[in-house]
FITORNU-451382 format. One record per atom (N, C-alpha, C): residue number from 1; residue in one letter; atom name; x, y, z. Coordinates in nm, 2 decimals. Layout:
<sites>
pos:NUM; code:A; site:CA; X:X; Y:Y; Z:Z .
...
</sites>
This chain:
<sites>
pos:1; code:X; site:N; X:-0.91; Y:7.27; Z:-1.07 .
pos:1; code:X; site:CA; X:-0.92; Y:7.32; Z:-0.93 .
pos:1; code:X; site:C; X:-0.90; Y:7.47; Z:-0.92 .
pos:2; code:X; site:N; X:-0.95; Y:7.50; Z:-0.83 .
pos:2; code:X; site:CA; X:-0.94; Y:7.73; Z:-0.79 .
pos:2; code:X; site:C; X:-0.83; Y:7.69; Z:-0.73 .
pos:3; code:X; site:N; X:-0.79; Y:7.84; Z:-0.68 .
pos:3; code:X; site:CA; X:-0.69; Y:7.90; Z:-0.64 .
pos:3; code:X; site:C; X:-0.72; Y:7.87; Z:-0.51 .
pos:4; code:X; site:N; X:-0.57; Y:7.83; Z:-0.43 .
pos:4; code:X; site:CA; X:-0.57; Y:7.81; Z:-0.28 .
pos:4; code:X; site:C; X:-0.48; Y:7.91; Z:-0.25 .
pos:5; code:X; site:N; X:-0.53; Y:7.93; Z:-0.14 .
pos:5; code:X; site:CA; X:-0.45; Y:8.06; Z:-0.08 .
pos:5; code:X; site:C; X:-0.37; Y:7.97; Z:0.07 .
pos:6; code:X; site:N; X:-0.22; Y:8.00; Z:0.01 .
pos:6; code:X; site:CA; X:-0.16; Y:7.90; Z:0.16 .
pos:6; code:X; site:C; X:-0.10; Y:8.07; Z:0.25 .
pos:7; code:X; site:N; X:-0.16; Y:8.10; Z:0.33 .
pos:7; code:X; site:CA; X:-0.07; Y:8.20; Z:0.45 .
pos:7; code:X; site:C; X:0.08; Y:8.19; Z:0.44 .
pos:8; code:X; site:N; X:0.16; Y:8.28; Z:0.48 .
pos:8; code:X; site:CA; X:0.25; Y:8.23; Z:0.54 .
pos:8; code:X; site:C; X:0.26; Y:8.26; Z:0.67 .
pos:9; code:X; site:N; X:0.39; Y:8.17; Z:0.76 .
pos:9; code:X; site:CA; X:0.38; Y:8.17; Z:0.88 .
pos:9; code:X; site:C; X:0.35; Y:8.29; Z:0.96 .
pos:10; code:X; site:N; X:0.41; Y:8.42; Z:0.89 .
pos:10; code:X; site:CA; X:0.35; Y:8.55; Z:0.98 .
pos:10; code:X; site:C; X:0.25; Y:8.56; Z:0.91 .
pos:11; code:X; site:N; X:0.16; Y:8.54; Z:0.84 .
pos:11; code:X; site:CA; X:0.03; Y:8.59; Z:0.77 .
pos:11; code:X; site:C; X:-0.05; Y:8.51; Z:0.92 .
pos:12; code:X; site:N; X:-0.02; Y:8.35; Z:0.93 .
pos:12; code:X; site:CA; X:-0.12; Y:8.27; Z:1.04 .
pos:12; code:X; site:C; X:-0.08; Y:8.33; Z:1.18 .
pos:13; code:X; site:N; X:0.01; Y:8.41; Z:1.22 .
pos:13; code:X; site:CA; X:0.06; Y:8.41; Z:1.32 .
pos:13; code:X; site:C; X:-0.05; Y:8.56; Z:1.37 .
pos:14; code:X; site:N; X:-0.02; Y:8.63; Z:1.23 .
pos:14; code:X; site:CA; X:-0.09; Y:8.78; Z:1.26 .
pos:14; code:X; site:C; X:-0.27; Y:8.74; Z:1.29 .
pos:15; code:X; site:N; X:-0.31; Y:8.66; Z:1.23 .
pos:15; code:X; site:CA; X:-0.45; Y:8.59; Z:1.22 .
pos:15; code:X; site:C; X:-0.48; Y:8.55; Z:1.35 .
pos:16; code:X; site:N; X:-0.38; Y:8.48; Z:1.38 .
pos:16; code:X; site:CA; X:-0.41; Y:8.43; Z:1.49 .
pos:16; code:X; site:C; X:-0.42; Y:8.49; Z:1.66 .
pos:17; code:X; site:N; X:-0.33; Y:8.63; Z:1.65 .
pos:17; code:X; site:CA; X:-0.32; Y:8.73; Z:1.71 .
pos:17; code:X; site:C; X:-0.46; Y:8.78; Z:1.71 .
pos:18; code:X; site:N; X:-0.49; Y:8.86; Z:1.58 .
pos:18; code:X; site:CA; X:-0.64; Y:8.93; Z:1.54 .
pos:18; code:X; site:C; X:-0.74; Y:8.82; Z:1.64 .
pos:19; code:X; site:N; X:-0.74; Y:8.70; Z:1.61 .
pos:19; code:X; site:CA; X:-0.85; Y:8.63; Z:1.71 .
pos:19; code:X; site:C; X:-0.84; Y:8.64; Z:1.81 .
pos:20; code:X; site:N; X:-0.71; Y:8.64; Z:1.89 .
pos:20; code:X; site:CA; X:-0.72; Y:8.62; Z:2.00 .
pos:20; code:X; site:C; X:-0.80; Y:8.76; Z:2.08 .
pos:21; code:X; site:N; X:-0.73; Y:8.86; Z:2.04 .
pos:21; code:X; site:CA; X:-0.78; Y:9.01; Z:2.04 .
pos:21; code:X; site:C; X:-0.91; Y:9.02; Z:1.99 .
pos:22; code:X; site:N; X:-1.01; Y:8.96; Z:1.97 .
pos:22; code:X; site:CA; X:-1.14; Y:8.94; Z:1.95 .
pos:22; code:X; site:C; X:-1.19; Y:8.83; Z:2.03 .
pos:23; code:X; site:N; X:-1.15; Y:8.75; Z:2.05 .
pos:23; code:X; site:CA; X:-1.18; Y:8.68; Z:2.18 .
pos:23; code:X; site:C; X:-1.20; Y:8.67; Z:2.30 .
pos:24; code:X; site:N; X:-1.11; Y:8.78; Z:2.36 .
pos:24; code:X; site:CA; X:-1.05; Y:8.80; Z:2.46 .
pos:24; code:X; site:C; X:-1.20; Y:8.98; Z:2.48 .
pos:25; code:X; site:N; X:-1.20; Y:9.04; Z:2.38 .
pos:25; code:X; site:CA; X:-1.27; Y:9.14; Z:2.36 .
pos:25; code:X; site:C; X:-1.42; Y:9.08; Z:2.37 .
pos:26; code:X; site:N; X:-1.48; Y:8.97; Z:2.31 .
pos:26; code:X; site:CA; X:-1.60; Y:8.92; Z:2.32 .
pos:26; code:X; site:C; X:-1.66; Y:8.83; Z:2.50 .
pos:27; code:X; site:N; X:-1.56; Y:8.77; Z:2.56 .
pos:27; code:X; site:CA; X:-1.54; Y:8.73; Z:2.68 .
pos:27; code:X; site:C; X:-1.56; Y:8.86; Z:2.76 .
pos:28; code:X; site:N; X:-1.47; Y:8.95; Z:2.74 .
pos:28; code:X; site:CA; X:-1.50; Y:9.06; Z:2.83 .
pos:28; code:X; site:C; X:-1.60; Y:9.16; Z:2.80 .
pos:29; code:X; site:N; X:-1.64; Y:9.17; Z:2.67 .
pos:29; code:X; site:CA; X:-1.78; Y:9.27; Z:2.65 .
pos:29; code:X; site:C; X:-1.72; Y:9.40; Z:2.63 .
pos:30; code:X; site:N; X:-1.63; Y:9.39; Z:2.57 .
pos:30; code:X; site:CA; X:-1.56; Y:9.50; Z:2.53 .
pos:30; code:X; site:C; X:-1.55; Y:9.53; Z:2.40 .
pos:31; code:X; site:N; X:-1.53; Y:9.63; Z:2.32 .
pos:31; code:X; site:CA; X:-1.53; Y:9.68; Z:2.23 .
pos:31; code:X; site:C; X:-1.37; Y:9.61; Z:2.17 .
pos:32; code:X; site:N; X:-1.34; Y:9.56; Z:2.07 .
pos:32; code:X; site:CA; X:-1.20; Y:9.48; Z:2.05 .
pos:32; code:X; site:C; X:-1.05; Y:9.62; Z:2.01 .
pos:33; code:X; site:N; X:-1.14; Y:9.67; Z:1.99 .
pos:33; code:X; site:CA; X:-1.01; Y:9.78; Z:2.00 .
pos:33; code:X; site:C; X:-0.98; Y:9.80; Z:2.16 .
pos:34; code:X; site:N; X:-1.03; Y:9.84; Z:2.27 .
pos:34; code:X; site:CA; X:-1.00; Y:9.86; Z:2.37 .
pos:34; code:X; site:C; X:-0.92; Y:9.72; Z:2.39 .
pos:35; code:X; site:N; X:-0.92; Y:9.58; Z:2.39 .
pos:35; code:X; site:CA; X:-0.93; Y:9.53; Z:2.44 .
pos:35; code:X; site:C; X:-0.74; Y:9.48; Z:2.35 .
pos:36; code:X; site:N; X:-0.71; Y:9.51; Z:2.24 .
pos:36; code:X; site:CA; X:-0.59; Y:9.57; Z:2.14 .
pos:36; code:X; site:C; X:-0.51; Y:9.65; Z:2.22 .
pos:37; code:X; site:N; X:-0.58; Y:9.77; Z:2.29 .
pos:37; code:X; site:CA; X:-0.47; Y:9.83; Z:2.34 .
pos:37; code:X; site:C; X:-0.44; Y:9.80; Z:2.48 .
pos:38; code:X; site:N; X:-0.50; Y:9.75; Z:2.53 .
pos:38; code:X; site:CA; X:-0.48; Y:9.67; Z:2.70 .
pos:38; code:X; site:C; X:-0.34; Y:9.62; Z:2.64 .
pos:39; code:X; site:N; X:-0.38; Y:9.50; Z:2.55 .
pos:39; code:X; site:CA; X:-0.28; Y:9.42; Z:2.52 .
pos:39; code:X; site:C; X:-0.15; Y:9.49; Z:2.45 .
pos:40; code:X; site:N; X:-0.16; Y:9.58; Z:2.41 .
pos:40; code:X; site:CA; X:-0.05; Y:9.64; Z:2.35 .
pos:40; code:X; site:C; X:0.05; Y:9.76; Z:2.49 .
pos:41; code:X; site:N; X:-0.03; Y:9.78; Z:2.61 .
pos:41; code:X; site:CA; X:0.02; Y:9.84; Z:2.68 .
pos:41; code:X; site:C; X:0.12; Y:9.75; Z:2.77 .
pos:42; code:X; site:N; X:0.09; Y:9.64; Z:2.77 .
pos:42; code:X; site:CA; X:0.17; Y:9.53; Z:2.83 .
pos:42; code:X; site:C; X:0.26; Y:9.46; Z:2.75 .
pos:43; code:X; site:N; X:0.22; Y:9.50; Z:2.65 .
pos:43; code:X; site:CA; X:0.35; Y:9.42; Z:2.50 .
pos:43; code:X; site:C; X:0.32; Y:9.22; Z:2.49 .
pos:44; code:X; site:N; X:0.17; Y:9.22; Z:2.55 .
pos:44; code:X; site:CA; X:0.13; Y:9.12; Z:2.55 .
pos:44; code:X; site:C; X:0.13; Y:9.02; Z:2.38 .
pos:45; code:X; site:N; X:0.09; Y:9.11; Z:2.30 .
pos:45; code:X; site:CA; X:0.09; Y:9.07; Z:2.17 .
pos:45; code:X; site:C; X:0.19; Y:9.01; Z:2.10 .
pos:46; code:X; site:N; X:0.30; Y:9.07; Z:2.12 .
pos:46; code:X; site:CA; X:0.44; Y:9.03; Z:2.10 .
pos:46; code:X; site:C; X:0.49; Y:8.92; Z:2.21 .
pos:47; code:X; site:N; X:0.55; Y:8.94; Z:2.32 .
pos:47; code:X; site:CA; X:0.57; Y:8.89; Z:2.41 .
pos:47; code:X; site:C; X:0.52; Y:8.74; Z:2.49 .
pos:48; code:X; site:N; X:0.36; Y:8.72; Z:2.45 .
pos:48; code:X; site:CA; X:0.29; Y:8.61; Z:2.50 .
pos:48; code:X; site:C; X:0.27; Y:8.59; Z:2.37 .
pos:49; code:X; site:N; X:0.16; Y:8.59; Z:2.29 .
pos:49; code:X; site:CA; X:0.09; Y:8.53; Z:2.20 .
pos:49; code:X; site:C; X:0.15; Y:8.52; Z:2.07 .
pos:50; code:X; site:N; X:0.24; Y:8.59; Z:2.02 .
pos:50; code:X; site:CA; X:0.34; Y:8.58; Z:1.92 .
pos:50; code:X; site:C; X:0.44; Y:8.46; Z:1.98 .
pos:51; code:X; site:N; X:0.48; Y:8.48; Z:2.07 .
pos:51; code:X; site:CA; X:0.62; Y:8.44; Z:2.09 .
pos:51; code:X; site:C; X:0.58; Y:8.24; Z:2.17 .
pos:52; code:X; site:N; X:0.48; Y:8.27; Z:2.18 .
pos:52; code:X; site:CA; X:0.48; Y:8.14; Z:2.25 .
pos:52; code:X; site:C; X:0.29; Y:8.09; Z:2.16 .
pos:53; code:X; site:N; X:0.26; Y:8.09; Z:2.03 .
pos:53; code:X; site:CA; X:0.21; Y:8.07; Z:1.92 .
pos:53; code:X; site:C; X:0.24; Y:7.94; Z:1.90 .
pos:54; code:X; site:N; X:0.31; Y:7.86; Z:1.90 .
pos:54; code:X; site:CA; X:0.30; Y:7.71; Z:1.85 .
pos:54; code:X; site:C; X:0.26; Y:7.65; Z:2.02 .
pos:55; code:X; site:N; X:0.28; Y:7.71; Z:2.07 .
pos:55; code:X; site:CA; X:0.19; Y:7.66; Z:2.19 .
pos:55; code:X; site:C; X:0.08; Y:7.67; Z:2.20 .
pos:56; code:X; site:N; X:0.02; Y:7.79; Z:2.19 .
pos:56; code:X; site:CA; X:-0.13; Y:7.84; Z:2.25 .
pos:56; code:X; site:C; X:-0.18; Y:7.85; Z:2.14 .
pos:57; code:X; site:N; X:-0.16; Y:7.78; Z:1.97 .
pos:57; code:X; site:CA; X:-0.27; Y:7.78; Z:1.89 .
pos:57; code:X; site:C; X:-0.30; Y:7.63; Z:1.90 .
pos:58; code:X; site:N; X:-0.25; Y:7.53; Z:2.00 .
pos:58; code:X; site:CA; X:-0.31; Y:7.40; Z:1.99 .
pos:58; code:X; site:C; X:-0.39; Y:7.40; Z:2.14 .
pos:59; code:X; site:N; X:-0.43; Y:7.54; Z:2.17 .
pos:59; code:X; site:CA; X:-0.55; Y:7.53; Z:2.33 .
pos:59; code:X; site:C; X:-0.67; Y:7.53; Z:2.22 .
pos:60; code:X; site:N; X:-0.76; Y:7.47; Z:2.30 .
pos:60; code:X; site:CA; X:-0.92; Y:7.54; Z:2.23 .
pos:60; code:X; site:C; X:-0.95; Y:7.68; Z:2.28 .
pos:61; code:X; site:N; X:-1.04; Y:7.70; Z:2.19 .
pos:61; code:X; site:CA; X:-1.08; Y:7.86; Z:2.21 .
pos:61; code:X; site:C; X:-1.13; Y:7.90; Z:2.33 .
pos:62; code:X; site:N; X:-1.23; Y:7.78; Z:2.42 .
pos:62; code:X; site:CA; X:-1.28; Y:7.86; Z:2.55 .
pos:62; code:X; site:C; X:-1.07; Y:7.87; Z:2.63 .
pos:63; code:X; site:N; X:-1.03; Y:7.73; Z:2.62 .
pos:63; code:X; site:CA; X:-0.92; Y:7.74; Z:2.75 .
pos:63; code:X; site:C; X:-0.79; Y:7.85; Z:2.72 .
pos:64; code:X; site:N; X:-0.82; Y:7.86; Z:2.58 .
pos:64; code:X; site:CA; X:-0.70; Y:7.99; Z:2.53 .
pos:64; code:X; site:C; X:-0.75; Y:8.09; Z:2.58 .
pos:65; code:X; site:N; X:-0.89; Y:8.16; Z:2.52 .
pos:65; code:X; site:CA; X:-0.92; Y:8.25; Z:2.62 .
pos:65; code:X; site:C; X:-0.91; Y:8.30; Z:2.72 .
pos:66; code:X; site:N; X:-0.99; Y:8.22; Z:2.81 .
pos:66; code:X; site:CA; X:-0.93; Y:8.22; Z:2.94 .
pos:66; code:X; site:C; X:-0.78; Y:8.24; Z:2.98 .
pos:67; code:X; site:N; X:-0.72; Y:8.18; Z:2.93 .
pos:67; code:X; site:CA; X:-0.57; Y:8.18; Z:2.98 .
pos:67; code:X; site:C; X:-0.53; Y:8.35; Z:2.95 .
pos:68; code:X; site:N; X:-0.53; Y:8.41; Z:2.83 .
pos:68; code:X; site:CA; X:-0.55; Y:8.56; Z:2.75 .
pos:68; code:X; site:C; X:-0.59; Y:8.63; Z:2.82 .
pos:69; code:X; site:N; X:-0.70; Y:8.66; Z:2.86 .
pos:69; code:X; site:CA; X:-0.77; Y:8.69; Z:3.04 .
pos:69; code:X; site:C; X:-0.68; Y:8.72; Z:3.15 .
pos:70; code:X; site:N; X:-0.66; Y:8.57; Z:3.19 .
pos:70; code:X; site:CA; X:-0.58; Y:8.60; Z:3.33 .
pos:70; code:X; site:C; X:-0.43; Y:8.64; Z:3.33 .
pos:71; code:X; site:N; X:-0.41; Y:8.65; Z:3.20 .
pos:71; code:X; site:CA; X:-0.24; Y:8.70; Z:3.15 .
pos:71; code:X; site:C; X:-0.25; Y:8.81; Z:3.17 .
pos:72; code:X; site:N; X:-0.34; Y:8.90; Z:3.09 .
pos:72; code:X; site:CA; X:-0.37; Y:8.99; Z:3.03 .
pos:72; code:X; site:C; X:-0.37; Y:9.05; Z:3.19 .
pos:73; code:X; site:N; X:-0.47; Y:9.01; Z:3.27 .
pos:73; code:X; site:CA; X:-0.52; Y:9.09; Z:3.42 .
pos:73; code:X; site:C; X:-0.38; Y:9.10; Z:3.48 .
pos:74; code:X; site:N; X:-0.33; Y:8.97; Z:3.49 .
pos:74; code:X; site:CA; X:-0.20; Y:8.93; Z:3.60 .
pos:74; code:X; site:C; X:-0.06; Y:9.06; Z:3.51 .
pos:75; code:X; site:N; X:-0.09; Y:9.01; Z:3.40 .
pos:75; code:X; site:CA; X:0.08; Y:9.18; Z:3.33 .
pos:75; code:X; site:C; X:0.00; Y:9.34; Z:3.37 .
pos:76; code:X; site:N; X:-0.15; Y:9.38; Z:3.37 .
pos:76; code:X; site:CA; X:-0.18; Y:9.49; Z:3.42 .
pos:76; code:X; site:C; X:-0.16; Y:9.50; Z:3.50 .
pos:77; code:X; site:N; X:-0.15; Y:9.44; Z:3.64 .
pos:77; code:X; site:CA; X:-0.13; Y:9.46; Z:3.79 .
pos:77; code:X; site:C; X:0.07; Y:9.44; Z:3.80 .
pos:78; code:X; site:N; X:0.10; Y:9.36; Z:3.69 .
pos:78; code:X; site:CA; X:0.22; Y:9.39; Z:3.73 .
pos:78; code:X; site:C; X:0.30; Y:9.51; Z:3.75 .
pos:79; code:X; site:N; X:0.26; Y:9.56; Z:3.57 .
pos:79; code:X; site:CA; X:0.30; Y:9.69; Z:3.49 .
pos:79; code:X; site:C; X:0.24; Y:9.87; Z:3.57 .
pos:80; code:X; site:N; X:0.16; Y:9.80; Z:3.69 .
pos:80; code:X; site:CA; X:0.06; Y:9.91; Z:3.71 .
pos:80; code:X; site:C; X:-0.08; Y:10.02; Z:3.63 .
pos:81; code:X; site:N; X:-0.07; Y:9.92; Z:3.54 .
pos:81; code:X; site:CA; X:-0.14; Y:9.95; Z:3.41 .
pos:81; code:X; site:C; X:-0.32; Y:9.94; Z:3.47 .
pos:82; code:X; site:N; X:-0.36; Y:10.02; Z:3.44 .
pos:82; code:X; site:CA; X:-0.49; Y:9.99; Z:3.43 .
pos:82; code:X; site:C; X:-0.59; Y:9.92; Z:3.30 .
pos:83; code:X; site:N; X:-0.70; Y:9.86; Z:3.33 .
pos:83; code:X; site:CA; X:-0.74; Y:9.77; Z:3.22 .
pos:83; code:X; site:C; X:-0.86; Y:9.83; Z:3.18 .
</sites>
């Protein structure tokens, strides 16, 4: 048998961030770096999708998205952040 490569939990966690942040960037037709630092000005990264990850990696990709989105809009209007 080859070599399997097992992640570990921050290896899937970081992965799973990087998707989201490309998801969320392809939905909105944005460039995924802009769409990195949206999320990084709201501490979205850490705060939503890190911290609450055994939740939101069992949504499907359209309903996570979505949800990533309206988080994303609803912490810029909190923060006074523009997007």
């Amino acid at each position: 048998m080859g070599y399997q490569y097992n992640p570990s939990e921050t290896e899937c966690k970081a992965i799973f961030a990087a998707s989201c942040v490309e998801s969320v960037a392809l939905a909105l037709s944005i460039p995924s770096e802009l769409a990195y630092q949206r999320m990084l000005k709201v501490n979205m990264i850490d705060d939503y999708i890190l911290d609450c990850y055994d939740t939101l990696h069992t949504e499907s990709r359209a309903n996570l998205t979505e949800d990533l989105i309206r988080t994303l809009e609803i912490w810029e209007n909190k923060k006074g952040v523009n997007g």
